[in-house]
N, C-alpha and C positions, 0 to 999 in steps of 0.2 A: 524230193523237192519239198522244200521249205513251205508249209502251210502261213495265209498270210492271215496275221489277227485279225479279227472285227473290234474295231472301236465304239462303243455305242455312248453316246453321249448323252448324259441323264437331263432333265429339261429340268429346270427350275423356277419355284413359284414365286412373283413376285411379291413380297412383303413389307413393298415400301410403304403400305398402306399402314401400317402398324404404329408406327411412330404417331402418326396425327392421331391417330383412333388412342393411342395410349395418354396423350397429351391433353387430349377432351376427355375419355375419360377422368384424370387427372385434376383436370379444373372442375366438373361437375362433383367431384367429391370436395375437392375445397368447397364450392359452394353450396352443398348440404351442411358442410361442418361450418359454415359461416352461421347460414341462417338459424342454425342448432342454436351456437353458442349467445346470437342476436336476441331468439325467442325466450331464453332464458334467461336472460337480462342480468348477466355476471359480467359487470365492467373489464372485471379484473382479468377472466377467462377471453375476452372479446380482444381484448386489447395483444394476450400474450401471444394469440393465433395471427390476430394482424402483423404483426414481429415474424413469425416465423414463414408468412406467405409473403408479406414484402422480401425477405432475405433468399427464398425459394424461386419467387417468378420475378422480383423486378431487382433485383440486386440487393435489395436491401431499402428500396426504397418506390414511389410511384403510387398508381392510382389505389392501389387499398391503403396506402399510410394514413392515420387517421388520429387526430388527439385523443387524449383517452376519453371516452362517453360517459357523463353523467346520466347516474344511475337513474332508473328511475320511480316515481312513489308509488310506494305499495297502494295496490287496487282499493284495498280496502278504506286508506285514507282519502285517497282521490275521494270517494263516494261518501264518505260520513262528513265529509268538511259541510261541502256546499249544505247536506241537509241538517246538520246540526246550526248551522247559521239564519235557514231560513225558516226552520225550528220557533228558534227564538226571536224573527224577525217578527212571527204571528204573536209570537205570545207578547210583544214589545205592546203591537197594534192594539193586541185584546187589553192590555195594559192602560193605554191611553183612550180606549173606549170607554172603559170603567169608570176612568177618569174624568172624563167628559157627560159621562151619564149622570155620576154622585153630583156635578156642578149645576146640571139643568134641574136634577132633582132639589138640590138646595134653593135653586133660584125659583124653581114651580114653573121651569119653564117646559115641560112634556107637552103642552100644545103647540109649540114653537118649532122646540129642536125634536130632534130626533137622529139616531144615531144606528151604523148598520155594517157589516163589515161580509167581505167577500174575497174571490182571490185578484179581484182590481184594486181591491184594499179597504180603509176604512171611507167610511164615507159617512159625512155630515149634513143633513141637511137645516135649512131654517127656511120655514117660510116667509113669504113677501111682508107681511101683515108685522113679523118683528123688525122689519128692515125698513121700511119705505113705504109710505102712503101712496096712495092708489094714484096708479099710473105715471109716478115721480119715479125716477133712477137715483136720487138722490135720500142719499143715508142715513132717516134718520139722527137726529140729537143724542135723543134717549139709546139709539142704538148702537153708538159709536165705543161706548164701556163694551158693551156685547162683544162688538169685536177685537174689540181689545185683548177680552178676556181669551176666546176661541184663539187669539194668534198665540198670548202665553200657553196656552194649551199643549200647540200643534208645534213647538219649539224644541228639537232632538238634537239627539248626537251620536252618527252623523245625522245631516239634515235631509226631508225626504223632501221629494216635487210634489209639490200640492199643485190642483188645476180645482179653478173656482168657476160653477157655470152657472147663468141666467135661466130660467125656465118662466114660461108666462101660461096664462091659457088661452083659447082658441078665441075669445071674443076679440075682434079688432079694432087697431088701434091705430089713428094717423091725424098727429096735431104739430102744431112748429116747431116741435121737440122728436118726436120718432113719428117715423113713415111707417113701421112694421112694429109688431111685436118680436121677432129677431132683433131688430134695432133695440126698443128695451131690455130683453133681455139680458145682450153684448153688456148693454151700459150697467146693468146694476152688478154682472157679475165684475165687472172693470173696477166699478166704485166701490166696492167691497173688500175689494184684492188689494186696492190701495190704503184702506185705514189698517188690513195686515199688516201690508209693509210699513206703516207710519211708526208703527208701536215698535217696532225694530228688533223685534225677536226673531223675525223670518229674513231669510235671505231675497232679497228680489228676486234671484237671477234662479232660485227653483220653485217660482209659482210663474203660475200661466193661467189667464182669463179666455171664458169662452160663452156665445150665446146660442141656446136652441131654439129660443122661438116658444110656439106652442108644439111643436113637432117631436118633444119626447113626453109627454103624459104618462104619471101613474097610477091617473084615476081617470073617469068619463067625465065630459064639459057639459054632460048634460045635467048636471044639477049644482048648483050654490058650493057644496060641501065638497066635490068633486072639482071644480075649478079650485078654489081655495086650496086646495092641497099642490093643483099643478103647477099655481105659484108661489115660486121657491126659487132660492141659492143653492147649489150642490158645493160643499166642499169636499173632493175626492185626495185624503192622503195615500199617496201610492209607496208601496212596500219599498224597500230599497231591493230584494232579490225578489224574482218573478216566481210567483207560486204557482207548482202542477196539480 
């Protein structure tokens, strides 16, 4: 009698899982090699991988198709521009300081003017006493050459923003002309900014007037010599690049 076979039927593991796993794999190596080629900043190598993953995953065409990328400036330029310009924007300032100094020196005017520079910029001041009799917002005669001259001064290329401010001192003030020392102040720096722009070397449109009152002092009101200084015109020339 005929023995009958056993059939044993082997089980087999499923591997459908393989495909996806191989496909993500797949894309995560493209994109190590993307970001390689990105971080390296080779147009040329950026560009000829894009070609061959369009051609791989989207037919030759789709979301990585990309014009070619311009390159971009070496590190080291990026960072020597800006400082090599603002460099020379100080030494411009230190320039026109100097400038201004040899003018009050030839005129004997060191009681008057006085000059000072920082990373706000340069800054000018003249006291009240050159500009305007006591308690008038109004300009001087004799004073109006002055500023004349200060606007041929402060005349560049390109042109900077000048801000022209009023400063007074603490004693108060209220007649049919100003209710406040803020109030003269505004005014003398307003009236000042304007024979700038008369002389026509300054642009209008980059000065700006402004008044503090007795509220910025850089001396004590309690004595003659000490008010005297705190009335003053601030002419502040602002750098064209901001200094760190």
């Amino acid at each position: 009698m005929a023995r009958k076979r056993k059939h044993h039927h082997e089980e087999h593991v499923d591997e459908s899982w393989l495909i996806p796993y191989a496909d993500m794999l797949t894309l995560l190596l493209a994109l190590f090699i993307v970001l390689f080629a990105v971080s390296s900043v080779d147009a040329e190598k950026y560009q000829q991988l894009m070609t061959v993953f369009n051609e791989n995953f989207q037919g030759g065409s789709g979301i990585l198709e990309h014009p070619n990328p311009s390159p971009l400036p070496d590190a080291k330029e990026t960072q020597d521009e800006p400082t090599d310009v603002i460099t020379q924007e100080k030494y411009d300032l230190m320039s026109l300081k100097q400038e201004i100094d040899q003018y009050i020196t030839d005129q004997d005017l060191e009681g008057d003017l006085q000059t000072s520079i920082s990373d706000d910029g340069l800054l000018l001041t003249i006291l009240d006493n050159a500009l305007f009799h006591s308690g008038s917002a109004d300009v001087r005669a004799d004073a109006v050459r002055l500023a004349g001259k200060v606007s041929e001064l402060l005349a560049s290329d390109p042109p900077r923003k000048i801000v022209v401010a009023g400063h007074t001192d603490d004693v108060p003030i209220h007649n049919a002309n100003f209710r406040s020392n803020w109030d003269l102040s505004a005014q003398r720096a307003l009236n000042f900014m304007k024979i700038l722009i008369d002389s026509e070397n300054l642009d209008p449109q980059n000065l700006s007037a402004t008044g503090y009152g007795e509220y910025q002092p850089v001396a004590s009101n309690d004595t003659d010599e000490g008010r005297s200084k705190n009335r003053r015109v601030e002419v502040l020339i602002l750098p064209n690049y901001q200094f760190d």
